[in-house]
C-alpha positions in Angstrom: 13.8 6.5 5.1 10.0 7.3 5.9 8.4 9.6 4.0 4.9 10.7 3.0 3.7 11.9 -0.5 0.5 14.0 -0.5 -1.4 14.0 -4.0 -4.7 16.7 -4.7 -6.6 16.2 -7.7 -9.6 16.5 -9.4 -12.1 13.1 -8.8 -15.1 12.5 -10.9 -17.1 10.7 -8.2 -18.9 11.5 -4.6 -15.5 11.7 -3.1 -14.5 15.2 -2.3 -12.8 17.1 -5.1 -9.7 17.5 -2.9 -8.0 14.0 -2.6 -5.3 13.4 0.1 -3.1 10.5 -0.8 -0.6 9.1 2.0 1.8 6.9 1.1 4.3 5.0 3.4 7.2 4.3 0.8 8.7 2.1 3.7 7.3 -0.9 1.9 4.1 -1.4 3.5 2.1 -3.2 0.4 2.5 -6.7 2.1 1.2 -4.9 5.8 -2.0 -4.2 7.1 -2.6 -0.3 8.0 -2.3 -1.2 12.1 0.6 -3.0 11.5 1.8 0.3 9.8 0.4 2.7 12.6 2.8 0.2 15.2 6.0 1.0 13.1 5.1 5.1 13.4 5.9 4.2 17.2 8.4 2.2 16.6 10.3 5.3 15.1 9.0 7.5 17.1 10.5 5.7 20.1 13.9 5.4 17.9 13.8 8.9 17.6 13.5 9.1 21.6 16.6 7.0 21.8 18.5 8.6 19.3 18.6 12.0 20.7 19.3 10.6 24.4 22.3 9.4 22.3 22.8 13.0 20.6 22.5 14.8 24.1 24.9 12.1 25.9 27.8 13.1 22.6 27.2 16.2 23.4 27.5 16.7 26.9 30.7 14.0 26.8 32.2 16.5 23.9 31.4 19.2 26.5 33.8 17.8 29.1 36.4 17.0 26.8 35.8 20.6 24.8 36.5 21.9 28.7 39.6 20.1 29.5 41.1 20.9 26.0 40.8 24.5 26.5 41.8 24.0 30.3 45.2 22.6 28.7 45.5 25.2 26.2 45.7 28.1 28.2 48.2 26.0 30.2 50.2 25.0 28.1 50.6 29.0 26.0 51.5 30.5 30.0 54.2 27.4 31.0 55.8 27.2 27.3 56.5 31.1 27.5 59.1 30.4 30.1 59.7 26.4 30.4 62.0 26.2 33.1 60.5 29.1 35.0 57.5 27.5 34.9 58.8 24.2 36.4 61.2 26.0 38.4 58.0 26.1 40.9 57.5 22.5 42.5 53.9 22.9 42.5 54.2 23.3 38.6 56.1 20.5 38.5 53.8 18.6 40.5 50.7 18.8 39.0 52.5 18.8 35.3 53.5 14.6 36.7 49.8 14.6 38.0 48.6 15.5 34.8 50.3 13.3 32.8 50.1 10.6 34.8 46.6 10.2 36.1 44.4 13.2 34.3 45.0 12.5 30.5 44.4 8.6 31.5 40.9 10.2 32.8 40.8 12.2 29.6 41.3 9.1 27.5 38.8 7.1 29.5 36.6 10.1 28.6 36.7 10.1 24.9 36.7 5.9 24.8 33.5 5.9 26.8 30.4 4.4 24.8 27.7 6.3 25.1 25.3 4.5 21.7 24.6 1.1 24.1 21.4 2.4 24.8 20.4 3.6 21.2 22.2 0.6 19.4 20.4 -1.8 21.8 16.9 -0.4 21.4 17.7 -0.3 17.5 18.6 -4.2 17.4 15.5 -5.2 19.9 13.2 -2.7 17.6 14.5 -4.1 14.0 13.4 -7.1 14.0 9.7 -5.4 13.4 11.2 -3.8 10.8 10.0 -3.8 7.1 12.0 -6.3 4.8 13.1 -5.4 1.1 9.8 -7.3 -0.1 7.7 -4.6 1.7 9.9 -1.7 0.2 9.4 -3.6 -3.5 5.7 -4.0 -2.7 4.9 -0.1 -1.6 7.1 0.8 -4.7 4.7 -1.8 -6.6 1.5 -0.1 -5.3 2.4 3.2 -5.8 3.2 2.7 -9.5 -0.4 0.8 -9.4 -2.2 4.0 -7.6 -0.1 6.3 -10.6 -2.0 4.0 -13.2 -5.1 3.8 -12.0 -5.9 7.0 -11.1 -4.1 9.1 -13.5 -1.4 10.7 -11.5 1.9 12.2 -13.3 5.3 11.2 -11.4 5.4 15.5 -11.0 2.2 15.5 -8.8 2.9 12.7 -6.9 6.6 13.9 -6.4 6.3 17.5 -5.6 2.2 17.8 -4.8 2.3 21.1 -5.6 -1.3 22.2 -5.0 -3.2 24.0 -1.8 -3.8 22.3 1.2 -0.6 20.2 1.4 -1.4 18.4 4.5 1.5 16.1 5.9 3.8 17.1 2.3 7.3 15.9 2.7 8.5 15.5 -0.7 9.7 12.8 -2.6 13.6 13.4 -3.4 15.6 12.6 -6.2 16.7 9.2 -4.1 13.1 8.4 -3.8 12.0 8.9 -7.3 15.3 7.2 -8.2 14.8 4.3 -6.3 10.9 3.7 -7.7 12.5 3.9 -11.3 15.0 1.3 -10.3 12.2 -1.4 -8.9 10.4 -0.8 -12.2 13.5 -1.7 -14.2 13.9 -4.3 -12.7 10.9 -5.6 -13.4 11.8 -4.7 -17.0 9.1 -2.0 -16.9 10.7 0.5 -19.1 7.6 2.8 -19.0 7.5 3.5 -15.0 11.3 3.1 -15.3 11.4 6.7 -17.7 8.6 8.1 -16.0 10.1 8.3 -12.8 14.0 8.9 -13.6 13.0 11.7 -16.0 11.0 13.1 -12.4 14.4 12.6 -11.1 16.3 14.3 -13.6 14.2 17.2 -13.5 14.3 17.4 -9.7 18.4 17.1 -10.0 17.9 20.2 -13.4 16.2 22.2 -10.7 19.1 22.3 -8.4 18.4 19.6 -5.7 21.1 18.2 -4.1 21.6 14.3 -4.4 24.3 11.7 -3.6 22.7 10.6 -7.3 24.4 11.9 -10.1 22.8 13.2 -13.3 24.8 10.8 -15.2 23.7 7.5 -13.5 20.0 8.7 -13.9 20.7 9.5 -17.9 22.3 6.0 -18.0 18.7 4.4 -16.9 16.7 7.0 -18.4 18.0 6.6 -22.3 18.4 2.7 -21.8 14.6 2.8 -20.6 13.4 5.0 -23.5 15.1 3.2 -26.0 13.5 -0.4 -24.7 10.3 1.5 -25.7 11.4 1.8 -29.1 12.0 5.7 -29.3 15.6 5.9 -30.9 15.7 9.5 -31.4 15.0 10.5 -27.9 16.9 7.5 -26.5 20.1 9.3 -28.5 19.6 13.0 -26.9 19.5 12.0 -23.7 22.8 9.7 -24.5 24.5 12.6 -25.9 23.6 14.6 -22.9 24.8 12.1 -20.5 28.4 12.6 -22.6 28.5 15.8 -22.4 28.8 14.8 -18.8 31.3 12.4 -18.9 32.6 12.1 -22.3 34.2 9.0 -20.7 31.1 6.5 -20.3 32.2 3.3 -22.2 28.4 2.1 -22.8 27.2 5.6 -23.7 30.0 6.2 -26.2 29.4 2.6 -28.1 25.9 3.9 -28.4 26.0 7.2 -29.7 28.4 4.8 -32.6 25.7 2.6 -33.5 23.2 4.8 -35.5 19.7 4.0 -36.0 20.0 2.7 -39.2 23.0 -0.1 -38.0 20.9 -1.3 -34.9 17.4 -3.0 -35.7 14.8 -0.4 -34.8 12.5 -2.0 -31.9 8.9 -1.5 -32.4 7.3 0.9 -29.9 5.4 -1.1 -27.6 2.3 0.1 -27.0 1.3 0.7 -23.3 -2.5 0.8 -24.3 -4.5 -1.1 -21.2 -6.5 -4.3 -22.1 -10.5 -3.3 -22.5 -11.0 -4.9 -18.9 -8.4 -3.6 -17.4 -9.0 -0.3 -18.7 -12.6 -0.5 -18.0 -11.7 -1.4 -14.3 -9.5 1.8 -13.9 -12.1 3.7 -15.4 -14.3 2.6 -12.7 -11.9 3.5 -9.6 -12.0 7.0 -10.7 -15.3 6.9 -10.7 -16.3 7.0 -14.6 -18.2 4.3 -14.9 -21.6 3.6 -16.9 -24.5 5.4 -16.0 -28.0 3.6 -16.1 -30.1 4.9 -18.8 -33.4 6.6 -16.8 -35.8 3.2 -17.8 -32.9 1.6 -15.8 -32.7 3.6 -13.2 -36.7 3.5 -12.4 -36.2 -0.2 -11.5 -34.0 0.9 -8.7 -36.1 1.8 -5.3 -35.3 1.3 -1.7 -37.1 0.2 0.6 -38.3 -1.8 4.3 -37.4 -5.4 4.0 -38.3 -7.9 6.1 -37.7 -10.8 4.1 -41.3 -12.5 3.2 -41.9 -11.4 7.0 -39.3 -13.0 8.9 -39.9 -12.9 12.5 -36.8 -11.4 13.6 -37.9 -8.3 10.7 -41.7 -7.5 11.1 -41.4 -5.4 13.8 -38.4 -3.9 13.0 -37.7 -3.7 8.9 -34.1 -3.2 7.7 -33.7 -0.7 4.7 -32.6 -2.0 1.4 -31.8 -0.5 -1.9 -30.6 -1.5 -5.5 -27.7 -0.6 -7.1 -27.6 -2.2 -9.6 -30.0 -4.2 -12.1 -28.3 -6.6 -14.1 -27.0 -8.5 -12.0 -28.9 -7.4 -9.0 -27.1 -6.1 -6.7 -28.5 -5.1 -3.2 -27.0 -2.6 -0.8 -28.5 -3.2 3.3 -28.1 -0.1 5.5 -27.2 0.2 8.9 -26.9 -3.5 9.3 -23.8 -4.0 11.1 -23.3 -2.0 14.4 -20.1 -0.2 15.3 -20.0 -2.3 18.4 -19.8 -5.5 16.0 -17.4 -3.9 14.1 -14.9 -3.4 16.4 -15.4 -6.3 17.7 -14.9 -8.1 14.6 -11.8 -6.1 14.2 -10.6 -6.2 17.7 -11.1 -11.1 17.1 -9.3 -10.5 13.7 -6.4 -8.0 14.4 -4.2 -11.1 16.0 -4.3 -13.0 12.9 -4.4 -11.1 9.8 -2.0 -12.5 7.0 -1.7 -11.9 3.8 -4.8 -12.8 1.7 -5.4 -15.8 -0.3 -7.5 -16.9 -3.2 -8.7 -20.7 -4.5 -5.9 -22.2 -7.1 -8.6 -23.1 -9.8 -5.8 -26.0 -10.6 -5.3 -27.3 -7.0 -8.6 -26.1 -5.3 -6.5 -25.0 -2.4 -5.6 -21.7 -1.1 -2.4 -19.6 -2.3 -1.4 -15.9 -2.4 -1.4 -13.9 -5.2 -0.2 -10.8 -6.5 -3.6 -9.4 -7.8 -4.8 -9.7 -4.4 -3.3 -7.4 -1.8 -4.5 -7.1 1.3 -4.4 -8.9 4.8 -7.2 -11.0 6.1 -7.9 -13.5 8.8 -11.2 -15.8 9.3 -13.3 -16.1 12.0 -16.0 -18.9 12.9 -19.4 -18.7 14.7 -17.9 -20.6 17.8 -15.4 -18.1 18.3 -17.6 -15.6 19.7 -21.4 -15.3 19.8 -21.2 -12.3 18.2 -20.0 -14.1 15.2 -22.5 -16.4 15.4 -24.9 -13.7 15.5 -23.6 -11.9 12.4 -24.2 -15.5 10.2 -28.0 -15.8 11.4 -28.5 -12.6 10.4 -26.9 -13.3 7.0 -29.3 -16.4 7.2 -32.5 -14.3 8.1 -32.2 -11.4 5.2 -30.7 -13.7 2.4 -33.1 -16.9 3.5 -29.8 -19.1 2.5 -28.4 -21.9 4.7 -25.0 -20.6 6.2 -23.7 -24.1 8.1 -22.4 -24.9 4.2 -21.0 -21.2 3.9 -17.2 -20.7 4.4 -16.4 -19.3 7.8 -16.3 -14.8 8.0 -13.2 -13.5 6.1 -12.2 -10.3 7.4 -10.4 -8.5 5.0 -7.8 -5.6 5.6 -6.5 -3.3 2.9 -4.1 0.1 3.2 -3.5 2.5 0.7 -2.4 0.5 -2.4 -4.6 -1.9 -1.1 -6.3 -4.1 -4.2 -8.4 -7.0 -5.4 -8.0 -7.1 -9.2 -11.0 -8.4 -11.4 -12.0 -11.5 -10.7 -15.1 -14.3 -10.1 -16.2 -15.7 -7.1 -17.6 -18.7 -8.3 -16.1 -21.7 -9.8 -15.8 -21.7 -13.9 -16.6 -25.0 -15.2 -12.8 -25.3 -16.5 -11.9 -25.3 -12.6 -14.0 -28.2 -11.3 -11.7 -28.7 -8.6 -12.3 -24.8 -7.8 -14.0 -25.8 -4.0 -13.9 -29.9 -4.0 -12.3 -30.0 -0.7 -14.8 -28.3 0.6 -17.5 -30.3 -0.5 -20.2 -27.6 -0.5 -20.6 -27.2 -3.7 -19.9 -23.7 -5.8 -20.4 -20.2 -4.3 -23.9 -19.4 -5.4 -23.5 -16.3 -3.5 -21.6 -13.2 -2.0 -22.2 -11.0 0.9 -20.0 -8.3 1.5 -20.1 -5.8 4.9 -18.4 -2.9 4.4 -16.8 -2.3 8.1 -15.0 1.6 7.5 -15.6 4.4 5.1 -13.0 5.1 2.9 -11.9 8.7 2.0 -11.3 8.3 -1.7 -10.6 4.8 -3.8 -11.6 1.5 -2.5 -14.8 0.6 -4.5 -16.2 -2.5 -5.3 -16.5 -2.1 -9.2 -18.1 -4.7 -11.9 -16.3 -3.7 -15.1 -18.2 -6.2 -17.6 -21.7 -4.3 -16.6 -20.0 -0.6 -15.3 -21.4 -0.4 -11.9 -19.2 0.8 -8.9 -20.3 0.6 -5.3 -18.6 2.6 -3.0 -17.9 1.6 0.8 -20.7 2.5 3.0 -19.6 1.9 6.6 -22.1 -0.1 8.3 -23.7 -1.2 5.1 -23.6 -4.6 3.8 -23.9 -5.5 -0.6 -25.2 -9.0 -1.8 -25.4 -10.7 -4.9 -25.8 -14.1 -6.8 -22.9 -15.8 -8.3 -24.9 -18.0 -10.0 -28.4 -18.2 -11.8 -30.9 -20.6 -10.5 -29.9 -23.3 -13.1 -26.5 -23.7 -11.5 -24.9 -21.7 -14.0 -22.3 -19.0 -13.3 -23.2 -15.3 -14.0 -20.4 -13.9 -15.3 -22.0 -10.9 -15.6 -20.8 -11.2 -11.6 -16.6 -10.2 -12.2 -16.0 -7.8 -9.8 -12.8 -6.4 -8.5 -12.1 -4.2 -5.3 -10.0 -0.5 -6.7 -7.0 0.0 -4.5 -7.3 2.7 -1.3 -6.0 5.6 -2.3 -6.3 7.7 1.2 -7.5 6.0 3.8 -8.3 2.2 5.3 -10.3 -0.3 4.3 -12.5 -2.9 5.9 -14.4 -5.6 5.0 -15.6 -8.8 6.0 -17.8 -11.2 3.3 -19.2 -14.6 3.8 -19.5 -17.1 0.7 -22.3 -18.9 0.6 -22.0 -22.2 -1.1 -25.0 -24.5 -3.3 -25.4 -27.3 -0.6 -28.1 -26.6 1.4 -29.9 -24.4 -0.5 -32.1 -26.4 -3.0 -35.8 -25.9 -0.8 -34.7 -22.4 -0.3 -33.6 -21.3 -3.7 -35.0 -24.0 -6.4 -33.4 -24.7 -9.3 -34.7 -22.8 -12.1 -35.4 -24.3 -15.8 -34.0 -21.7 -18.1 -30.0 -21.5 -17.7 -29.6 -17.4 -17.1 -33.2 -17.4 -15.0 
């Protein structure tokens, strides 16, 4: 089942105060938005197939609808007088004829296949279909998009504000189904949340293969793992008024609260970063006292007047102070970008990070996304892009890692993290033999309708995708040391796509053009 949920609410940033969330619950967190964009087609084409089917039923039905009534009226005028009837040899005839050649025809008819067309375009067209991984990750990203930007299981479910642009619904299957992937991930909390959204849904009158009873059963069970007896018990008694049958319910309802062991309530309170980091999606972040802010400017920069700059200055602006963090405008061209797009589209996979333990790259769960690398001889374009990084940073790039492109749909996420290696992860980039990441340059290739910041939750600052625009900062002080000031994480895309590529640049190479500095946080 494809269907699209379409969320408005207030948003305390930039965005537009009208927020459009689109969510394909076909499980599409593990798939990159073109890859999602190719399965619309798919079933649109399915579609196509499936009513050539429809229309060939029909007009087969037709025929035989034809020849049944054909036979009826037949059969009412000959069984009025039966040996009148055959008393006439042509009668007589055609009653042999009939029986003996037509209803063999008629059988043929009604045997006839008509779904080889639809069933084989369905088996060619499955095997691009989404597995139960991608169901269980867009379940998985909705839940995150819930948390992070506030949204009750209502509001998602019935988006029951103006302007409902592309609104389907979510049914009492759907809301069913999320609550089922939480439990069984033993998360009571998104497990209640979206059953009682089911329950309510089913109180209201909607009609459901799902039973009120098998919702109660999950609903109570989750409650109660949260600790809440009391309201664990009503909704048990509820679920026997039902069916004053259910075994489990029954030996519940027996055990009072003072003969079970009364659980603690677990508290669902977000860790100080990871609360600080959700803040920061929404758009609530710190903002820089006015002394602060007066240390911001923008500006022409042509890097200590670079030759490829005097003439023709690129513009440059802080956002940040501490760390500094630099925004370049208009210093990718749409051109580049979808060429950049157009070299990684092929080969976009799901994204990795370093193994601090192994040094090598793996997947990950707090990183959701698809990307794909690209080197300089791949396309002089490419090779462009990295002397350019070269000319405006003044940083080697022949010891930087090769362009990451980086893909991410709605849901899409990078949870906080550090670029650089922590000196408990020595191994963090020894195969590469460059060094650490002193540096990160990030090109922000689409603009994003609403989510999808770069946000820095130990210092509050949020920047927000700028197509065309690139953002650089230093991982690490001129001592060597790490900035941890530096944790970043990207907010998941709540409408829209999102595009990036980023080069990190490594220590090797850079010790004439960024000395080492004598104080450890200089």
């Amino acid at each position: 089942t494809l269907f699209l949920i379409t969320v408005f609410l207030p948003y305390k940033t930039d965005f537009p105060h009208l927020l459009l969330w689109s969510c394909l619950l076909n499980g599409f967190d593990l798939l990159s938005p073109g890859q999602m964009t190719d399965l619309l087609y798919t079933e649109k084409d399915l579609v196509t197939s499936l009513k050539d089917y429809i229309r060939a039923e029909e007009s087969k039905l037709e025929r035989v609808k034809w020849w049944a009534d054909k036979l009826d009226s037949l059969s009412a005028v000959a069984t009025q007088d039966p040996e009148g009837f055959l008393g006439h040899p042509v009668n007589a005839f055609k009653l042999m004829k009939r029986l003996n050649t037509e209803w063999a025809d008629l059988e043929s008819l009604v045997l006839s296949d008509t779904t080889d067309g639809f069933i084989s375009n369905l088996t060619i067209q499955r095997q691009h279909f989404p597995t139960e991984e991608d169901q269980t990750g867009a379940a998985k990203a909705l839940l995150r998009l819930q948390d992070t930007y506030k949204l009750d299981a209502n509001t998602i479910s019935t988006g029951n504000l103006p302007g409902k642009a592309f609104l389907l619904g979510m049914t009492v299957e759907d809301c069913y189904e999320l609550g089922k992937i939480a439990y069984s991930d033993v998360d009571y909390y998104h497990t209640e949340l979206w059953m009682a959204q089911a329950l309510k849904q089913l109180d209201e009158g909607e009609e459901s293969t799902i039973d009120k009873v098998t919702v109660l059963d999950y609903l109570s069970y989750a409650i109660y793992q949260q600790g809440e007896m009391e309201r664990a018990l009503e909704y048990t008694k509820r679920l026997l008024e039902l069916d004053p049958e259910h075994q489990r319910a029954k030996g519940n309802v027996k055990e009072t609260p003072e003969k079970r062991k009364k659980k603690t309530k677990k508290s669902f309170s977000l860790v100080p970063e990871k609360k600080k980091y959700e803040m920061l999606c929404r758009g609530e972040g710190i903002k820089l006292t006015p002394a602060r802010q007066s240390r911001l400017f923008c500006r022409y920069y042509d890097n200590n007047r670079n030759p490829m700059y005097v003439l023709a200055p690129v513009k440059l602006q802080d956002e940040w102070d501490r760390p500094h963090i630099v925004r370049y405008l208009d210093i990718i061209s749409d051109v580049e970008i979808e060429k950049i797009k157009q070299l990684a589209k092929p080969r976009l996979r799901r994204a990795t990070v370093h193994d601090p333990q192994t040094g090598k790259l793996t997947t990950a769960q707090y990183r959701v996304s698809k990307s794909a690398w690209l080197t300089a001889y791949e396309d002089p374009m490419i090779e462009k892009i990295n002397q350019r990084i070269e000319d405006l940073t003044g940083l080697e790039m022949d010891t930087a890692e090769e362009l990451q492109v980086a893909n991410y749909g709605v849901g899409g996420q990078y949870e906080p993290h550090f670029d650089f290696g922590r000196k408990d992860e020595p191994d963090a980039f020894k195969e590469l033999g460059t060094g650490n990441r002193i540096a990160t340059w990030l090109f922000y290739m689409s603009d994003v309708t609403a989510g999808g910041a770069t946000v820095f939750p130990d210092v509050g600052a949020a920047v927000w995708p700028q197509k065309g625009s690139a953002v650089f900062w230093y991982n690490l002080f001129a001592s060597g040391e790490g900035d941890y000031s530096t944790r970043h994480a990207a907010c998941p895309v709540l409408v829209g796509n999102k595009w990036v590529s980023n080069k990190w640049i490594h220590e090797r190479g850079q010790e004439w053009r960024r000395p080492c500095g004598l104080n450890e946080t200089e």
